[in-house]
N, C-alpha and C positions, 0 to 999 in steps of 0.2 A: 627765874634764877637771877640774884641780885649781884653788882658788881664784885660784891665781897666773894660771894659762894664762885664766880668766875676762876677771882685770882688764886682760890684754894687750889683748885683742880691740879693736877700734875700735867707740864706737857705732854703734847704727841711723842711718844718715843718715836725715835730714829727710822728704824725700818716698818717701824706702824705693828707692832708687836705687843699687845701687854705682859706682863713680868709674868703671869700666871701661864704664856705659853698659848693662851684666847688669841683669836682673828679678831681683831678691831673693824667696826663697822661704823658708818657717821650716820648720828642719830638725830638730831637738827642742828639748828642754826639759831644763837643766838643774839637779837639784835642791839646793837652797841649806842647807838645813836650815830647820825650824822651819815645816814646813808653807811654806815658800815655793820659787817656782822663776822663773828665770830664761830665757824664749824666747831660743835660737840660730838666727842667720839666714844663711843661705849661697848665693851671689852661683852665679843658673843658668850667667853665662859665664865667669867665672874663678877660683868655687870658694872663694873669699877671707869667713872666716865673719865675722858681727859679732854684737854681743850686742844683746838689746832691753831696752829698759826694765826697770828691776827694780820690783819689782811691777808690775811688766803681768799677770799674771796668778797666781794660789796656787793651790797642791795642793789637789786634793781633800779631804776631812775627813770624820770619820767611820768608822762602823764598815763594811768592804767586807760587802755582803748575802754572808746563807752560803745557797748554795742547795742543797735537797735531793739525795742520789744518786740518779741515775735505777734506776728497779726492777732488779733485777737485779745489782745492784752495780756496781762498776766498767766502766765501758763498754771494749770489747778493744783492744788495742793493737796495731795490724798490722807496727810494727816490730818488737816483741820473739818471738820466733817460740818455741812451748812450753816445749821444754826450758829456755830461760835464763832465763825467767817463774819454770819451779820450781829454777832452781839460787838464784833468787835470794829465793824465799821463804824456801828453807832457810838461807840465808846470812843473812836478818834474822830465824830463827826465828818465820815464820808457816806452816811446811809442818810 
């Protein structure tokens, strides 16, 4: 969703109500730049989204933790079935 289709949205009503009398639920989070984001909110009974608050809430910050590979390396991957595993190391020259 681009800045423009943002600024369409209507805001959060007041008591978190949509007009239709629907429970409003928060449906994602859309990212603004700069470390900020903007909560989307969408109406349980007639689907109608509104925007919340800007700054209501920022991105996370910081560096994401790097966690270790677990032993053994790469843990298996049950959709890629053998042969395509090695057509495709050879294809990025790790085979």
């Amino acid at each position: 969703m681009g800045p423009t289709e943002l600024q369409r949205l209507p805001e959060l009503p007041g008591p978190r109500g949509c007009a239709c009398g629907g429970e409003l639920r928060r449906s994602h989070l859309e990212y603004l730049g700069g470390g900020r984001t903007l909560p989307i909110y969408t109406c349980s009974a007639c689907g109608l989204a509104y925007r919340g608050r800007s700054g209501e809430r920022l991105a996370p910050t910081g560096a994401r933790r790097n966690r270790p590979m677990p032993d053994g390396g790469h843990p298996p991957n049950p959709v890629i079935d053998p042969a395509l595993a090695d057509r495709l190391h050879e294809l990025m020259g790790d085979g």
